[in-house]
One Martini backbone bead per residue (centre of mass of N, CA, C, O) as a GRO file, in nm:
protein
  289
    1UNK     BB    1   4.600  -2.143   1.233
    2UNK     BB    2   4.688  -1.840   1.196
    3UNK     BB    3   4.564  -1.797   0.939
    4UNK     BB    4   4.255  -1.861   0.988
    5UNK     BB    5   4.193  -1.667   1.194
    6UNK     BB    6   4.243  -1.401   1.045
    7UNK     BB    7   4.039  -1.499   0.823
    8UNK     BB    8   3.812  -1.480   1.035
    9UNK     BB    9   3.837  -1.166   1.110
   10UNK     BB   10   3.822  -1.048   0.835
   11UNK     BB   11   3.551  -1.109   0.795
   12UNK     BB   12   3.365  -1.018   1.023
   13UNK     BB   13   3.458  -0.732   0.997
   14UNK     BB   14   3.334  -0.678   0.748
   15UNK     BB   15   3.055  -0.712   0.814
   16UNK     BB   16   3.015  -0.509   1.019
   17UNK     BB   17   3.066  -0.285   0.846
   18UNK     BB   18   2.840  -0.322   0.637
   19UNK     BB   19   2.610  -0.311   0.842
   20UNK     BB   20   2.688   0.018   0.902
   21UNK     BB   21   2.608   0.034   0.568
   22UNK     BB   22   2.283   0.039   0.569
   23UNK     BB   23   2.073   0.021   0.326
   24UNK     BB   24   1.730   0.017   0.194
   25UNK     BB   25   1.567   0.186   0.431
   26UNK     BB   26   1.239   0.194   0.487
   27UNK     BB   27   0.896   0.290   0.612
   28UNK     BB   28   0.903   0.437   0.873
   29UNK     BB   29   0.849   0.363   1.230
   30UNK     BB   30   0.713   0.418   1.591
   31UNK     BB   31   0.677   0.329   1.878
   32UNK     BB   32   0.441   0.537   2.094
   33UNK     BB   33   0.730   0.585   2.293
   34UNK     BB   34   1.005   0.599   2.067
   35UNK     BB   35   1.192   0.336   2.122
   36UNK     BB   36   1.087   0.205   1.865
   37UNK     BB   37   1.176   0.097   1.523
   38UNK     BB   38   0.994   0.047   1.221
   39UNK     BB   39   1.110  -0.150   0.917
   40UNK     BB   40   1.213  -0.172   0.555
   41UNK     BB   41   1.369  -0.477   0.435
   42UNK     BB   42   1.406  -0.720   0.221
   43UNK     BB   43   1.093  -0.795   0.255
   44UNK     BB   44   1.089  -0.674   0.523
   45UNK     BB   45   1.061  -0.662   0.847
   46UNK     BB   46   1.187  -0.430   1.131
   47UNK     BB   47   1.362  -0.420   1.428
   48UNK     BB   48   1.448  -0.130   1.647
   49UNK     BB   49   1.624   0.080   1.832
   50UNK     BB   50   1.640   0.460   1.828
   51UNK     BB   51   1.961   0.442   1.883
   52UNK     BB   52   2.056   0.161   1.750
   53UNK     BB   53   2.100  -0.123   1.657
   54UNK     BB   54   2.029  -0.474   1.658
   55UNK     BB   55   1.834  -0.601   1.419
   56UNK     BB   56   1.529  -0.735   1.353
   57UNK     BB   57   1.300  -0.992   1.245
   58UNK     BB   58   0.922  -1.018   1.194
   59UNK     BB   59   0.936  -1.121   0.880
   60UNK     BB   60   0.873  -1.400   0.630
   61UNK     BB   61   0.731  -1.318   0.391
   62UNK     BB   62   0.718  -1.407   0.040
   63UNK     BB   63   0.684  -1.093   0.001
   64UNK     BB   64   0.625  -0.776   0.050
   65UNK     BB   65   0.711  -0.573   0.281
   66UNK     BB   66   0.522  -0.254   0.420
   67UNK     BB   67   0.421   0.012   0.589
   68UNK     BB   68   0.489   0.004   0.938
   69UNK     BB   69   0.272   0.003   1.198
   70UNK     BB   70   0.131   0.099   1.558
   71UNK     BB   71  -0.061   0.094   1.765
   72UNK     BB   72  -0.125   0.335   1.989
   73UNK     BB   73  -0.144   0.073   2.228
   74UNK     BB   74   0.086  -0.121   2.147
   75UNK     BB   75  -0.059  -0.410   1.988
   76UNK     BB   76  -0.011  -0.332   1.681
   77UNK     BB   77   0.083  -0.491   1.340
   78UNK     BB   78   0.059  -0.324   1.041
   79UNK     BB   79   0.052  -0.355   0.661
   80UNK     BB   80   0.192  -0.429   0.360
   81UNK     BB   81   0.142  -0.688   0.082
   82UNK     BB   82   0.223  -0.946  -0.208
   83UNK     BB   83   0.207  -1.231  -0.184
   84UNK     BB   84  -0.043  -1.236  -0.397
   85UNK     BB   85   0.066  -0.980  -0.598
   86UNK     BB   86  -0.104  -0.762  -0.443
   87UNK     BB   87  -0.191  -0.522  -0.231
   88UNK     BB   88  -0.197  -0.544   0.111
   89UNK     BB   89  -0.406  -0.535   0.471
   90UNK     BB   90  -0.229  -0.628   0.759
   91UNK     BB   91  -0.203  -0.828   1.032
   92UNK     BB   92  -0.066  -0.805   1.421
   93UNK     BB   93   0.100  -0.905   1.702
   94UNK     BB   94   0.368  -0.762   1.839
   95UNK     BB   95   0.460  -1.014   2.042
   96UNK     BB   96   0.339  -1.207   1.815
   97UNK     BB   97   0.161  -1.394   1.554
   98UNK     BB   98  -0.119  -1.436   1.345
   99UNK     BB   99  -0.116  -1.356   1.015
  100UNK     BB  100  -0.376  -1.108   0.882
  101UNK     BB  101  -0.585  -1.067   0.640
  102UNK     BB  102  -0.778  -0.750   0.540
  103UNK     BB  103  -0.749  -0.727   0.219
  104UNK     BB  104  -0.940  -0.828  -0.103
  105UNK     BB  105  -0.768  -0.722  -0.403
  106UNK     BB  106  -0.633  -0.613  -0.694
  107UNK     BB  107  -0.532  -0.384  -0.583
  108UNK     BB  108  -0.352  -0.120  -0.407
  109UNK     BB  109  -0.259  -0.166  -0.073
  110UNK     BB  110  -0.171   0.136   0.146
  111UNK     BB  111  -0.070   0.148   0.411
  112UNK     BB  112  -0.083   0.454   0.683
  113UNK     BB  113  -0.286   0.468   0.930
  114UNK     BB  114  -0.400   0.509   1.267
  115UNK     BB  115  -0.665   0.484   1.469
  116UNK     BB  116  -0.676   0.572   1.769
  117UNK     BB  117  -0.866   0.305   1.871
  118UNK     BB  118  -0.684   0.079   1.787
  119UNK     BB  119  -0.910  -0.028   1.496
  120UNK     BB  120  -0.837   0.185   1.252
  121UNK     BB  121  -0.763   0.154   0.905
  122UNK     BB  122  -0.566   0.342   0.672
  123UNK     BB  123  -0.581   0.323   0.311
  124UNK     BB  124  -0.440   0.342  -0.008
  125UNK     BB  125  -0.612   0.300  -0.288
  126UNK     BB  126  -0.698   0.144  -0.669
  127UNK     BB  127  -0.961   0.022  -0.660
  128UNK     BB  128  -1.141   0.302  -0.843
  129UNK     BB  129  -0.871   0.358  -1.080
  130UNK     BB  130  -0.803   0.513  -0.861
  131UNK     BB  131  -0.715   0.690  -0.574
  132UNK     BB  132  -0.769   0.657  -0.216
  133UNK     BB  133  -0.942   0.682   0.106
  134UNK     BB  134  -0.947   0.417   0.364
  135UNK     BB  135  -1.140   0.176   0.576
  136UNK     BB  136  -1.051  -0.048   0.811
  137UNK     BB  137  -1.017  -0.316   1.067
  138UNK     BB  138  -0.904  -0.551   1.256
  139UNK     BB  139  -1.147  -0.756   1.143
  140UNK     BB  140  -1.233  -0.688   0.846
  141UNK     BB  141  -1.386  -0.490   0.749
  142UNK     BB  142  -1.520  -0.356   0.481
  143UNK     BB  143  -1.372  -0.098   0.298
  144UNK     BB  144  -1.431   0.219   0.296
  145UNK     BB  145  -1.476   0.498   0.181
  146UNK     BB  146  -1.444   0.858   0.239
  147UNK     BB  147  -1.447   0.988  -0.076
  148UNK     BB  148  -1.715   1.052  -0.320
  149UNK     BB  149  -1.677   1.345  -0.442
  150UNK     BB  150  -1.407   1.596  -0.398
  151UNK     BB  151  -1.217   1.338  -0.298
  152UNK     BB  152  -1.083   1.151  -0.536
  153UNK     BB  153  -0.739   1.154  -0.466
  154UNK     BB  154  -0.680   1.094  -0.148
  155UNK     BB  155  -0.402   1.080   0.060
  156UNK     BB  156  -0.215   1.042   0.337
  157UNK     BB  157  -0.378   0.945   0.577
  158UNK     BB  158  -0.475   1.103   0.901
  159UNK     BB  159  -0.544   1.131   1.217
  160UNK     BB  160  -0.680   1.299   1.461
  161UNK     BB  161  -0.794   1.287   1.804
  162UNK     BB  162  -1.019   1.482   1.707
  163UNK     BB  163  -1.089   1.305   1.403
  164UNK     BB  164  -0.982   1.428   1.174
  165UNK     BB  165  -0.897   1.443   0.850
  166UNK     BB  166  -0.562   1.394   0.667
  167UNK     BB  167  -0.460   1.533   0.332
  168UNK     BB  168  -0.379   1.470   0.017
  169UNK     BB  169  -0.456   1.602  -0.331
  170UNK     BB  170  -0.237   1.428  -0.533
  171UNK     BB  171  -0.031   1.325  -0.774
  172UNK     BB  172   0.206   1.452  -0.613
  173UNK     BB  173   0.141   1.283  -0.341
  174UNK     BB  174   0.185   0.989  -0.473
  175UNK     BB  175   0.325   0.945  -0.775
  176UNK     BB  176   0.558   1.216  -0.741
  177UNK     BB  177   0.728   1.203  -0.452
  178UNK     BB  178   1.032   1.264  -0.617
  179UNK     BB  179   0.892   1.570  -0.737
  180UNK     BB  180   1.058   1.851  -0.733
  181UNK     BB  181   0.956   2.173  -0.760
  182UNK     BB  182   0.669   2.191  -0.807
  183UNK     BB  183   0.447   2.415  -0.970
  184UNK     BB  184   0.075   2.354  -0.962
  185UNK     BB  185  -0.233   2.286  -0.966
  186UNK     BB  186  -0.123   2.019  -0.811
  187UNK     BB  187  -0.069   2.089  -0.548
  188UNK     BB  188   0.010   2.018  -0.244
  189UNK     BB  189  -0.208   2.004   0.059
  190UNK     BB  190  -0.307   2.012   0.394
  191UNK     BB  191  -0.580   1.883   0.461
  192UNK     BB  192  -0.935   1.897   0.603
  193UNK     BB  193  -1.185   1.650   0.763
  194UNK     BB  194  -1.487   1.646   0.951
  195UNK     BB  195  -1.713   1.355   1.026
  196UNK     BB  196  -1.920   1.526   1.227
  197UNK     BB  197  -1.899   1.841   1.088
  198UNK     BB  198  -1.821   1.868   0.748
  199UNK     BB  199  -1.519   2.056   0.795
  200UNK     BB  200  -1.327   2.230   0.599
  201UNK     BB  201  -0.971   2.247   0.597
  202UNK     BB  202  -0.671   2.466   0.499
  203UNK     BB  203  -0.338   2.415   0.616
  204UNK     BB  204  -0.216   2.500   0.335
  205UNK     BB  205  -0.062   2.739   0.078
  206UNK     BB  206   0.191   2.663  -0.109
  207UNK     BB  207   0.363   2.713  -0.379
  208UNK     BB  208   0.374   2.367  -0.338
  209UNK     BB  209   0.504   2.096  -0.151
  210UNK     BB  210   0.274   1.953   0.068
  211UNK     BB  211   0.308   1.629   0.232
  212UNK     BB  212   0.273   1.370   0.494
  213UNK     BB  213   0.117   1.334   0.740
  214UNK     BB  214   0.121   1.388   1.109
  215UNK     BB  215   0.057   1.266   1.431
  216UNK     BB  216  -0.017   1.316   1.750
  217UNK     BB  217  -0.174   1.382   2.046
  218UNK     BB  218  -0.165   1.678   2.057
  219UNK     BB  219  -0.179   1.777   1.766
  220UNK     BB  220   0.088   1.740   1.617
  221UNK     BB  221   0.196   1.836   1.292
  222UNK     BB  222   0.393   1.639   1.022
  223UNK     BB  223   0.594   1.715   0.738
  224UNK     BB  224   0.649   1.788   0.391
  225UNK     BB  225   0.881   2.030   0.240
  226UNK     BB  226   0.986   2.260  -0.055
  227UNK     BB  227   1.036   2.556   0.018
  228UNK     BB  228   1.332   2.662   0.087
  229UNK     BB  229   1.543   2.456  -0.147
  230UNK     BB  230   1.388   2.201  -0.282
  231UNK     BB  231   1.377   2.002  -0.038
  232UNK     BB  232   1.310   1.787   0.152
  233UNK     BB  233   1.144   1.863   0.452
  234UNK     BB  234   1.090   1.928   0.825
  235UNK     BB  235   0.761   1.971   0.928
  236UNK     BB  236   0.542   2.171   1.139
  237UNK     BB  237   0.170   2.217   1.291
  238UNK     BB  238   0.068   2.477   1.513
  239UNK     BB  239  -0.181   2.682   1.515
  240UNK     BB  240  -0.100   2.750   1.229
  241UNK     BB  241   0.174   2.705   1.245
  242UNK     BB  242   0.500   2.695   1.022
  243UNK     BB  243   0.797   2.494   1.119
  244UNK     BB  244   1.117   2.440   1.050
  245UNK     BB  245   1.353   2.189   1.121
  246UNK     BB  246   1.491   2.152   0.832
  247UNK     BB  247   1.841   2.194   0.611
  248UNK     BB  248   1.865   2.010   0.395
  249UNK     BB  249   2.005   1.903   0.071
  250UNK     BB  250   1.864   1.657   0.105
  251UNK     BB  251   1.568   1.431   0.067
  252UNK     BB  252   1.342   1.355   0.241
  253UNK     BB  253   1.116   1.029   0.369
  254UNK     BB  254   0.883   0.937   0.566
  255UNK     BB  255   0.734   1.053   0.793
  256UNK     BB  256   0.698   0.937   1.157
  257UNK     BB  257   0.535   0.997   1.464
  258UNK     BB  258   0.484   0.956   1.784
  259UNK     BB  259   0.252   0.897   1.961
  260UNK     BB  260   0.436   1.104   2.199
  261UNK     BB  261   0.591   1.326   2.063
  262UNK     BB  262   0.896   1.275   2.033
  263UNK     BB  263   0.938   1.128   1.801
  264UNK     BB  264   1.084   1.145   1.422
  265UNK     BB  265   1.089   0.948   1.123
  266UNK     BB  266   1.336   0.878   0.843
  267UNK     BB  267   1.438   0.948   0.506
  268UNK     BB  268   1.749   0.915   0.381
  269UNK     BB  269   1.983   0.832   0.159
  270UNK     BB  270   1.916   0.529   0.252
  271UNK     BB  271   1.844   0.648   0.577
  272UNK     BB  272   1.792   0.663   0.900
  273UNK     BB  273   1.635   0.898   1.113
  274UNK     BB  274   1.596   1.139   1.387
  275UNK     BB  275   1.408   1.335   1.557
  276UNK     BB  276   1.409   1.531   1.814
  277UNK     BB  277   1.187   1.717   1.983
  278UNK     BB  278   1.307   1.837   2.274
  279UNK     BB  279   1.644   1.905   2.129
  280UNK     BB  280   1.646   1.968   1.818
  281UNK     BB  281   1.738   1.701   1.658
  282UNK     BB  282   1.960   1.527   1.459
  283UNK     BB  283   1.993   1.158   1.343
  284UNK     BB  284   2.159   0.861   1.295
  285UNK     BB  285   2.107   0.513   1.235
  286UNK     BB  286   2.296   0.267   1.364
  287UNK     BB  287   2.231  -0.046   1.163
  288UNK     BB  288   2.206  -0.366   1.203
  289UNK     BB  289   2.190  -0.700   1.019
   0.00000   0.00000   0.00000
């Protein structure tokens, strides 16, 4: 009996470690307060404390979920799925209940961002041969392109409070997102567009990559950049002045800053990160699974 009792401490113990090594979590992002991660793992959504520790799972459905959002308002988690062979966008009550499907296309419709109204979702799809970005509603209205003309390449956009849409127009910042150092005609850049005012701006012009921009209650933006080392780090920009807060040698991707500008989560070697706003600091995730 006590030869039983020991290999069963022994698998438990096991597992505890395992869980504490818990690699190819992706697509964080966190809720509006800062206090809550929601990310993707083995084809499911999951949250956790911002702080680590015991995650659950929100979603099992039968395809891959990625890229969980919250609305701004902290009442709906939209996120895309394949469960039907092609990437949609989907949507549910944060608080659990009945999950609705959003777009119905058989491009790759890939979520991005919420409109601060939280009524309002954008996402990048190859539904018109490339890549472009849309919106359509937590109701499911038709989806509309936002660049009919000039903007015909643009992804990763985010709404800003005062409504401009920011976003990057290269395949170097949708197709190419692995590929560091690259300089050339397609550098990708921190674009701006106000749909009031039809005024374009240029928020960076580094002749590298700038791409993935995020943005808080505040208007303060913040993206990935490769200027410092070849490395993907974590900038942000604010009143047009852009300063590095990271100086990893390995590069993160896919930060998402919460709504009131507390915290910014991302992904590094197959590991979730937090940034801290208020202390300038940045710590691993552990997480169990």
């Amino acid at each position: 009996m006590k030869k039983f009792y020991t290999s069963l401490l022994a698998i438990f113990t096991g597992i505890q470690l395992s869980a504490q090594e818990a690699y190819f979590l992706s697509t964080p992002s966190l809720s509006p307060d800062g206090k809550t991660v929601y990310f993707a793992y083995d084809g499911d959504i999951w949250k956790v404390n911002s702080d680590g520790g015991n995650a659950s799972r929100i979603t099992a459905m039968e395809g891959e979920e990625i890229n969980p959002k919250i609305s701004p308002d902290g009442k709906w988690l939209a996120f895309s799925s394949n469960q039907y062979g092609n990437y949609d966008v989907y949507i549910m009550p944060l608080e659990g209940g009945s999950i609705k499907q959003l777009t119905f296309h058989t491009g790759k419709d890939e979520m991005e961002n919420w409109g601060w109204d939280s009524k309002t979702i954008y996402f990048t799809s190859n539904r018109n041969n490339n890549f472009g970005s849309f919106k359509t509603t937590i109701e499911g209205k038709t989806p509309e392109r936002l660049f009919n003309n000039y903007f015909n390449y643009t992804n990763g956009l985010a709404e800003t409070p005062a409504g401009e849409y920011l976003f990057t127009s290269s395949a170097e910042s949708a197709h190419q997102v692995h590929r560091k150092r690259y300089k050339g005609e397609n550098n990708p850049d921190i674009l701006g567009f106000s749909p009031m005012t039809n005024i374009f701006k240029q928020y960076t012009n580094y002749e590298g990559k700038d791409f993935n921009p995020s943005v808080d209650q505040n208007g303060t933006v913040y993206f990935i950049s490769d200027e410092n080392n070849g490395e993907y780090n974590l900038y942000k920009l604010t009143n047009g002045k852009r300063t590095a807060l990271t100086q990893f040698d390995t590069s993160i991707k896919k930060p998402s800053v919460s709504a009131n500008g507390s915290k910014v989560i991302f992904e590094k070697d197959y590991h979730l990160y937090i940034y801290d706003v208020p202390s300038n600091t940045t710590k691993e995730l552990n997480i169990n699974l």
